[in-house]
C-alpha positions as CSV (number, residue, x, y, z in Angstrom):
1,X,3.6,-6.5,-14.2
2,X,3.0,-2.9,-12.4
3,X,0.7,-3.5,-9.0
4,X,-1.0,-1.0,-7.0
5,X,-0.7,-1.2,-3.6
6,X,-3.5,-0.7,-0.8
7,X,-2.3,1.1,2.7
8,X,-4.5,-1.6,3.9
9,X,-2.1,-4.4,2.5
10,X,0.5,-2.4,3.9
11,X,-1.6,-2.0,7.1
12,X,-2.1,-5.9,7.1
13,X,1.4,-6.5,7.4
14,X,2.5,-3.4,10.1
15,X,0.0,-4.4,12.2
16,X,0.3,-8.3,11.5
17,X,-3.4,-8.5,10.7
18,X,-4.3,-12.0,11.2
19,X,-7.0,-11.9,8.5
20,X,-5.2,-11.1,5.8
21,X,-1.2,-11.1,6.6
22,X,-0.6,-13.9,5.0
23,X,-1.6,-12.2,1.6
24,X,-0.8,-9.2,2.1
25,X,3.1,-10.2,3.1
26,X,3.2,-12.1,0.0
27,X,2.4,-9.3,-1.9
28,X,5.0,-7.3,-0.5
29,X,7.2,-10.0,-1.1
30,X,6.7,-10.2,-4.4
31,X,7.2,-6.7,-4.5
32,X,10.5,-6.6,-2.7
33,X,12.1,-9.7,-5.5
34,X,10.8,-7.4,-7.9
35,X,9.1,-10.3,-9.4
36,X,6.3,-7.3,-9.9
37,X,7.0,-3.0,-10.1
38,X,4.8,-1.9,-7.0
39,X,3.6,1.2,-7.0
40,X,1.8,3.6,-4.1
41,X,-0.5,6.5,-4.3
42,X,1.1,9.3,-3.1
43,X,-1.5,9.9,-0.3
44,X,-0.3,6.7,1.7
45,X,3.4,7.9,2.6
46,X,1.7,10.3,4.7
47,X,-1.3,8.7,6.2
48,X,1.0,5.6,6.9
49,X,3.6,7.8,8.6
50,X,1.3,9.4,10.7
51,X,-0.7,6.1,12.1
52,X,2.7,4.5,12.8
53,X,4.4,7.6,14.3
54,X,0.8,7.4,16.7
55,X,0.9,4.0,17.2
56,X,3.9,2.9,17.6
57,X,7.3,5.2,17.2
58,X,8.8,8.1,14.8
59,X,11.5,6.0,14.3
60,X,9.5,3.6,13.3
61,X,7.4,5.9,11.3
62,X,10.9,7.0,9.6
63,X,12.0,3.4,8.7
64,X,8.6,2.0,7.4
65,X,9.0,5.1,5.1
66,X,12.4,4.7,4.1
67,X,11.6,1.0,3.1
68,X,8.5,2.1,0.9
69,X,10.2,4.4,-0.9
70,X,13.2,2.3,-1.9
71,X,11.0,-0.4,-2.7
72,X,8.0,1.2,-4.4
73,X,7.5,3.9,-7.1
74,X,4.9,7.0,-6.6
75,X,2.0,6.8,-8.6
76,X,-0.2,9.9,-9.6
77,X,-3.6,9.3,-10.2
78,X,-6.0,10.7,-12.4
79,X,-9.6,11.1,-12.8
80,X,-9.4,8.0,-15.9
81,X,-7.9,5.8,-13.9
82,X,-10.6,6.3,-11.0
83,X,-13.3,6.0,-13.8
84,X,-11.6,3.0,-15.2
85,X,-11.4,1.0,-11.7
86,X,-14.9,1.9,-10.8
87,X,-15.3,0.3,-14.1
88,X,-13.9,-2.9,-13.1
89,X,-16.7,-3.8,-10.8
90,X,-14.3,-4.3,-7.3
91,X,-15.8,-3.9,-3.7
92,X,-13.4,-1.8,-2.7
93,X,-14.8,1.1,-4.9
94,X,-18.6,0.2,-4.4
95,X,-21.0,1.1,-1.5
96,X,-23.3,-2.1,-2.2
C-alpha cells in the first residue's frame, strides 16, 4: 500500500506533539518496516528543513532530511490528484 504523508504527522513526531504522536509515530513506523511505501510531497523537504533548522539545529535540520529521504519516495502532484482528494470529502481539504 502507497501512503501519503502530512508534514504535520511528521510535525507530530519532531515536536513530540502530545495530541497526536502516538499516531503519527506509528505511521512512521509503519513506514520505516516498509510494511507500507510512504511517500512525501516534494514541498515538505523544504518547509520541514527550514522549521527545524529555526527551531532547533542545522544539524538537525540535515539529519531529519537525510532520514526522509532514505525512508520515503518524492511524490509529484498534479491537479487530478488534488481534484480527486477534494473528492473524498476529508477535513483537511475543506473550509467547513
Amino acid at each position: 500500500m502507497k501512503v501519503v504523508v502530512d508534514l504535520n504527522v511528521l510535525l507530530d513526531v519532531v515536536q513530540k506533539r502530545d495530541k497526536f504522536y502516538l499516531s503519527s509515530a506509528a505511521v512512521l513506523e509503519s513506514v520505516v518496516e516498509k510494511k507500507v511505501q510512504g511517500f512525501i510531497p516534494a514541498h515538505l523537504i523544504t518547509t520541514l528543513y527550514y522549521l527545524t533548522a529555526r527551531y532547533s539545529s542545522k544539524e538537525n535540520a540535515d539529519l531529519l532530511i537525510e532520514w526522509i529521504l532514505t525512508h520515503f519516495q518524492i511524490g509529484v502532484e498534479t491537479k487530478q490528484e488534488f481534484l480527486k482528494a477534494i473528492s473524498l470529502d476529508f477535513a483537511d481539504l475543506k473550509t467547513r
